[in-house]
N, C-alpha and C positions, 0 to 999 in steps of 0.2 A: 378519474382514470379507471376507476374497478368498472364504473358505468361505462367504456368501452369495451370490455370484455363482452360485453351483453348485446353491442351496437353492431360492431366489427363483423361482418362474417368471415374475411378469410384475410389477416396480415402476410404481407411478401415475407417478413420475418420475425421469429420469435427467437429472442437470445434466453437461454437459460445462463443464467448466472451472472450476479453483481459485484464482481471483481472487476481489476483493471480491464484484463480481456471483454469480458461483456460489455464492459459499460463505455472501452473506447469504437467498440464494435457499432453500440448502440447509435454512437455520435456522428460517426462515420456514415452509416447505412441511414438515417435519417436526414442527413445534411445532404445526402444524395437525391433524397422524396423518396426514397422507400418507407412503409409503410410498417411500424416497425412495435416491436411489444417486447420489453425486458421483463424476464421474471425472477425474484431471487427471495431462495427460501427464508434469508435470515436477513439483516439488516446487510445494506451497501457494504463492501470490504470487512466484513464481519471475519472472515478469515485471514488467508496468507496477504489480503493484499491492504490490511493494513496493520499488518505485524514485519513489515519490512523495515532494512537497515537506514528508511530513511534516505535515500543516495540516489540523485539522480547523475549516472555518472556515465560511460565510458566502459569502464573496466580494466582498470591497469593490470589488475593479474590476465584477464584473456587475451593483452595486448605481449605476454608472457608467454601465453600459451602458442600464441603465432595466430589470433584467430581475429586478423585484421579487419576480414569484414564486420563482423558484428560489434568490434569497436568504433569502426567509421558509420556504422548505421545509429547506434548508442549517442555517440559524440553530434550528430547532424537532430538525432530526436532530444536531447538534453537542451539544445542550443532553440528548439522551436518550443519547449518548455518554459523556457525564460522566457519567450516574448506572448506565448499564450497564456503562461499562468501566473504573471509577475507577481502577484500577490499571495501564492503559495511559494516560491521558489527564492531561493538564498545561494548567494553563490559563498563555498566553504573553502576557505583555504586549508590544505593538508601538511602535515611535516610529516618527513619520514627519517627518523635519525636514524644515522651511522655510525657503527661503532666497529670499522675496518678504514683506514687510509684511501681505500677505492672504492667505498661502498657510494660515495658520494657524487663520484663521477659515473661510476655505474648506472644510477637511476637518473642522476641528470638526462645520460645518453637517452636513455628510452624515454622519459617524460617529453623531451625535447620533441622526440619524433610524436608522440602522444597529444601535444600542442600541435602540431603541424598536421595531423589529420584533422584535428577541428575546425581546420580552415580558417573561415572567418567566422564562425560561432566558438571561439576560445573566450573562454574565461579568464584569460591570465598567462604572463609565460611562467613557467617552470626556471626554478636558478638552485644555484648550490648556495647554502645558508652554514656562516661559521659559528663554532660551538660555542663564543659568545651571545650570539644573535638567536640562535634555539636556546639558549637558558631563561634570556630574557621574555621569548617568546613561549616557551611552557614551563613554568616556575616549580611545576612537580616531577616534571620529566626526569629520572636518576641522570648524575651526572659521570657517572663510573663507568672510564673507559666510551666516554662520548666522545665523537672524532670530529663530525659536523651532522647536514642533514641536508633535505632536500623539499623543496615547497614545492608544492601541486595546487591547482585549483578545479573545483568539480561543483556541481549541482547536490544539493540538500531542497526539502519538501515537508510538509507534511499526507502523507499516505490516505488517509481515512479522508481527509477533507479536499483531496484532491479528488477521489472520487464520490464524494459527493455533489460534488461542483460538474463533475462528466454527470452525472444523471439529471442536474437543473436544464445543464444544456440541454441534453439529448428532451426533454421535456421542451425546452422553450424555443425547441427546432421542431416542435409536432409530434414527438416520440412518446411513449408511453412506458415509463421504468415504476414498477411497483416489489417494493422488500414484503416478506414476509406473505409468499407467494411458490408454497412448494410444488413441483411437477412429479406428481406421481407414476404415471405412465406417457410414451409416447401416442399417439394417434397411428393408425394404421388402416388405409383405404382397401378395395376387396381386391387392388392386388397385389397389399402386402405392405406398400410403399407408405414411409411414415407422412403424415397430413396435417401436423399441431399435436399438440400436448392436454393431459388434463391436469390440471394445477387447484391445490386448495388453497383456499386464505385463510392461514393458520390462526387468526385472532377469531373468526366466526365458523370455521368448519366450512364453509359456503364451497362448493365445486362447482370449474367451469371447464366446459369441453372447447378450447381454442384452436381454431384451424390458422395453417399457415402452408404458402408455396416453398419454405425451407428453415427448417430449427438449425438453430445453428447451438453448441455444445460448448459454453464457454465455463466449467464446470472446475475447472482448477484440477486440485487434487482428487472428486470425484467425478475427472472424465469417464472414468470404465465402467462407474454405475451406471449413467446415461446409455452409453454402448450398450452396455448387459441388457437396459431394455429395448433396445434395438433387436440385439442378440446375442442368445445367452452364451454362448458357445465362443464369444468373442474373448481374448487373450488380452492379458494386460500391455498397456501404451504407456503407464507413466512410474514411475519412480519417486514418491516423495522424499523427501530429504527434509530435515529437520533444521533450523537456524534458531536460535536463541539469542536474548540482549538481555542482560544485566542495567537497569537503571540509576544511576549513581547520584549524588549530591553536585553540583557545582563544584564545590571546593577542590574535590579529587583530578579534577584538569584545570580549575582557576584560569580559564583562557578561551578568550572566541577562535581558536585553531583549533584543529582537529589532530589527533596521531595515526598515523597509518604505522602499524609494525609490520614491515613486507614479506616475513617468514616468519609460521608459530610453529609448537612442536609436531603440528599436524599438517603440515606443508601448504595452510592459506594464507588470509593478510586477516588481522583484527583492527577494526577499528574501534579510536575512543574520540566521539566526539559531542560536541555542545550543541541542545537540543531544549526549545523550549523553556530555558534555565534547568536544564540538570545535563546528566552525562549520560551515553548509552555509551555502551562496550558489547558489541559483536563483531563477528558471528559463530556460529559451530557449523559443522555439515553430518550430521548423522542420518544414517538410514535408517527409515522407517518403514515398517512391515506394513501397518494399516490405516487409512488417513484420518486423521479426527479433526471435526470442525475448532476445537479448543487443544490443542497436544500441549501435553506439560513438560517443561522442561526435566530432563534426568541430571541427574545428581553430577556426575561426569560431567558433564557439561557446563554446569555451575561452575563446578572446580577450577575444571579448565579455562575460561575465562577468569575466573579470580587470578590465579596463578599465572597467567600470560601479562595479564595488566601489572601484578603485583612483582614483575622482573624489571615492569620498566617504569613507573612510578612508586614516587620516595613516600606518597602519602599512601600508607597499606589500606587498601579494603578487603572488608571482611564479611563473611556473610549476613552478620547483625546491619552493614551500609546501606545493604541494596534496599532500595525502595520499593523495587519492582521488577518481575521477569517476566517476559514474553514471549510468545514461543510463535512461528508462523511454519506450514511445511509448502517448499517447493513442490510444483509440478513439475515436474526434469521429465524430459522426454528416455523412455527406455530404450537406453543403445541394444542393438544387436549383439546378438551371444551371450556372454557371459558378459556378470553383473561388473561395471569399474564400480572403482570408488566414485561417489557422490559429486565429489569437487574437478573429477575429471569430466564429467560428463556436461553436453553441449549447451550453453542457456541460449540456445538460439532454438527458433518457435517451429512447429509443426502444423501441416492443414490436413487434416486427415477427410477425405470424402465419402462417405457409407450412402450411397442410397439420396434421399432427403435430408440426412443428416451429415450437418459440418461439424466436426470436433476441431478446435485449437488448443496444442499443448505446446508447453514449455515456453521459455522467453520470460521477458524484466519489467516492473514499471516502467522501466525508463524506454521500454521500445514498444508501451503498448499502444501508442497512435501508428506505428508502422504498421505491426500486428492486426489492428482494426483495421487498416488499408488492404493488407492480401488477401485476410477473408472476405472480404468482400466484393474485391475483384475477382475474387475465383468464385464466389456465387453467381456473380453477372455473366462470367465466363462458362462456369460449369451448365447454369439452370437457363440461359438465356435472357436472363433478365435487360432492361433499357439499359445503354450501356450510358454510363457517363463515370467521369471523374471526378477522385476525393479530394474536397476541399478542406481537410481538417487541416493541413499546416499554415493556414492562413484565419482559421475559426479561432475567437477568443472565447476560451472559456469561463461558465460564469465565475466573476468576481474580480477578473482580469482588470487592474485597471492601468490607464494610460501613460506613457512611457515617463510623461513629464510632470506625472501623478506621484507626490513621496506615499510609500506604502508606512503607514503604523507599525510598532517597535514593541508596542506591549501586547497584551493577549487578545488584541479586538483583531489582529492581521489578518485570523482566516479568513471576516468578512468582504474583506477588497473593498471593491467599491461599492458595498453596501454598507461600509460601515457608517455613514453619514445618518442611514435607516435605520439602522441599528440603534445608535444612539436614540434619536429621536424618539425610538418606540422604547426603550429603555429607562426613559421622564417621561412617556403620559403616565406609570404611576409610581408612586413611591417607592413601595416595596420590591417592583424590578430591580431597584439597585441594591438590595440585601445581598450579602455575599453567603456564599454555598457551608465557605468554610474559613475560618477567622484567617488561615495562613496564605491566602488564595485570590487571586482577583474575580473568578467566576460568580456570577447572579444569578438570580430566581431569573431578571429578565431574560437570562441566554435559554433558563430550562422552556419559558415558554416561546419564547422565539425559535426553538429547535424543533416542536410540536408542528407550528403555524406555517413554518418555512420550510421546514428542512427532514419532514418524515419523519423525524425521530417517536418512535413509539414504546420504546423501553428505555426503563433506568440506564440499563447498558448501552442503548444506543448514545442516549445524551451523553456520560459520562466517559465511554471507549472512545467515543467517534464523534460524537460533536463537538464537544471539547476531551484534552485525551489527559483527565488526571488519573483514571485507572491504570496507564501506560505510565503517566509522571511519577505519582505516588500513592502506592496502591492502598495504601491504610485512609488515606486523606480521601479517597472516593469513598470506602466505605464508611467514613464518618459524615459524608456527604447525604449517603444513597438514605436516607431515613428523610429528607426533608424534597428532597430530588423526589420522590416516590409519592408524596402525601400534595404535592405540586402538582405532577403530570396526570394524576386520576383526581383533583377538582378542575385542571383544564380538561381531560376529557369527560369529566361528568360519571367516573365509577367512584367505586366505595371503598371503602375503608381495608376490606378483604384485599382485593387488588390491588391496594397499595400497600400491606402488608406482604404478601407473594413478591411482588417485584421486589420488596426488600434482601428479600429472603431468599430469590433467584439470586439478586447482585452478587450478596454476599457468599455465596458459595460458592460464584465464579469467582468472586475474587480473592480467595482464600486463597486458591490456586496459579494466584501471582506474587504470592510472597513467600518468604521463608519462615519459618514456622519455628 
């Protein structure tokens, strides 16, 4: 792929950035035959898009808020998730206890109607559930002043490895997605008009001057640095907001349901649900001043989720529980005038047209195939390009496997229908099936299966994103990363130094997912 940079004189598009946006952009505009080049500085989903809540959903709070289209477009892209990404995707059932005599009927109403927009992509109907029936069904849930509750059903994922399965695609559709691939400047022709990027490859310094008929800006939280090199003068377009999850033990939910508590002190919904075998507990919405590719959770934040969960489960956690925190920042599109609050503000997407340059902000995993859709139509539209129509709602992505295919139960699931490959390559030798970490089912084979297959070029990548124990339990990767390290530099053939560094990267990133 890098030897395309060299081949190519001039791609219809280059996406900057490997987040959902980018990479369903990429899936999209290649599945079309455009002629297509992703570039991302850091590893796939290495930021917000895969530090999300996990939820491929709907959105019951914006179906609250009265913001019916964007749960009808949610609910129609949740439901094409399930049948393109069967093997990432799990359907969750929710409770939402009650602890007022109407509270139960209350959400039934709305759930009901919430079922009924999904048409025929429902997961489940929505019922009122009596306070025997939620005890049995969450064994820690406090039972003081419990009245009954209410069952939902929604989409759950895993995040990182869903986008990495969008860039196999976008690859094995003709596409070109390369990580670790930063664009330092725009291109600009003599008159003016941006023409391609120049982008280095951060592992060898190497610079290439890349032409294209349109960049497209799929940069997340830094859309405005893009812009700024467009122009400098240009006024900020996004808002990040801050979400954090707390990683818990199993025990603390003892249950494949989920909780939704539909009012915190801070007027969202927190969820606690079962992930992987452990429990995540978010979210927060704090404002953030300036975007960091890594943002650390604040103290307050912590708290706050401690003490939301800790009113409505009987097993206490404490901050010595948490296994791991994580932090991701929203891209929210900046409302006009004055700033709202964070959680009021619109998660529905934006196409911003500068010149040669497409910006896309704001919007959700779970609407990033729509998202990929209207940029792309409006490139066809804007730039005149051949017109034709997105076939993504009908594309299986890889690993997708077949309806009447059972998907696997334990940690082999992200491979889908690779994993029959997976094995295989697993016993041609031995030591593939060493484990990483005695408490763990992870292998040497997955580290180098990750190299071979799937990009991974850092400790981090394998351990965040290829499989997610630094997200699961953050001490358990860093006891990992010492043998992870001394593995992926004799498969790539560096030394001893280098796999010392990436140790010693790891672990400083991952200090900064625990409590101390």
């Amino acid at each position: 792929m890098l030897l395309q940079l060299e081949t190519v004189e001039e791609w219809d598009l280059i996406i900057i950035g490997g987040g959902a946006s980018g990479l369903g952009i990429a899936v999209d505009a290649v599945t079309r035959g455009f002629k297509t080049l992703l570039l991302e500085q850091y590893d796939f989903a290495k930021g917000t898009s895969s530090k999300s809540t996990k939820l491929l959903h709907g959105g019951v709070r914006y179906l609250a808020q009265g913001n019916i289209k964007l749960v009808i477009e949610a609910l129609e892209e949740r439901g094409l998730l399930a049948r393109n990404a069967r093997h990432l995707f799990k359907k969750q059932e929710f409770i939402i206890p009650n602890f007022t005599w109407w509270g139960g009927y209350y959400y039934v109403i709305g759930l009901k109607f919430y079922d009924l927009l999904s048409k025929k992509l429902s997961l489940g109907s929505s019922r009122r559930v009596n306070k025997d029936k939620i005890q049995s069904y969450l064994p820690t849930l406090k039972r003081d002043k419990l009245v009954s509750g209410v069952s939902y059903f929604d989409g759950q994922f895993d995040d990182a490895r869903l986008a990495l399965n969008l860039a196999q695609t976008a690859i094995e559709h003709g596409g070109t997605a390369l990580n670790y691939m930063k664009v330092t400047s725009l291109l600009k022709n003599d008159e003016g008009k941006v023409c391609g990027v120049t982008t280095v490859n951060t592992e060898t310094d190497r610079r290439y001057s890349v032409k294209a008929k349109v960049v497209i800006n799929a940069t997340g939280i830094f859309t405005d640095k893009i812009l700024k090199m467009q122009d400098p003068n240009h006024k900020k377009t996004v808002v990040p907001s801050q979400g954090i999850h707390l990683v818990l033990d199993r025990s603390f939910l003892n249950s494949d349901k989920a909780i939704m508590i539909p009012k915190t002190s801070d007027g969202r919904v927190l969820f606690v649900i079962p992930w992987h075998d452990k429990v995540i507990a978010g979210t927060t919405d704090t404002l953030i001043k300036k975007p960091k590719i890594e943002p650390r959770a604040q103290e307050t934040e912590i708290d706050f989720i401690l003490e939301t969960i800790n009113l409505h489960l009987s097993k206490k956690a404490s901050r010595k529980d948490v296994l791991s925190i994580f932090s991701g920042l929203r891209p929210l599109v900046k409302p006009k005038g004055d700033e709202v609050k964070t959680k009021e503000v619109s998660r529905s997407h934006k196409i911003i047209v500068s010149g040669q340059l497409v910006s896309i902000i704001g919007g959700k995993w779970t609407t990033y195939r729509k998202m990929a859709e209207d940029v792309v139509d409006k490139v066809i539209k804007t730039y005149g390009f051949r017109k034709s129509r997105s076939v993504t709602k009908d594309i299986a992505i890889h690993g997708n496997v077949k309806p009447a295919e059972e998907i696997r139960h334990d940690h082999l699931f992200i491979y889908g229908s690779e994993v029959e490959k997976y094995l295989r390559f697993e016993a041609s030798k031995p030591e593939y099936k060493d484990k990483i970490h005695p408490e763990y089912p992870y292998t040497v084979g997955q580290i180098v299966w990750s190299i071979r297959f799937e990009m991974a070029r850092t400790v981090e990548d394998f351990l965040g994103r290829r499989i997610r124990l630094l997200l699961l339990d953050t001490r358990a990767a860093m006891y990992a990363s010492k043998m992870v390290s001394e593995i992926m530099a004799e498969e790539f053939g560096y030394d001893k130094h280098w796999a010392h560094k990436q140790e010693q990267d790891f672990l400083s990133l991952a200090n900064t997912y625990i409590i101390k």
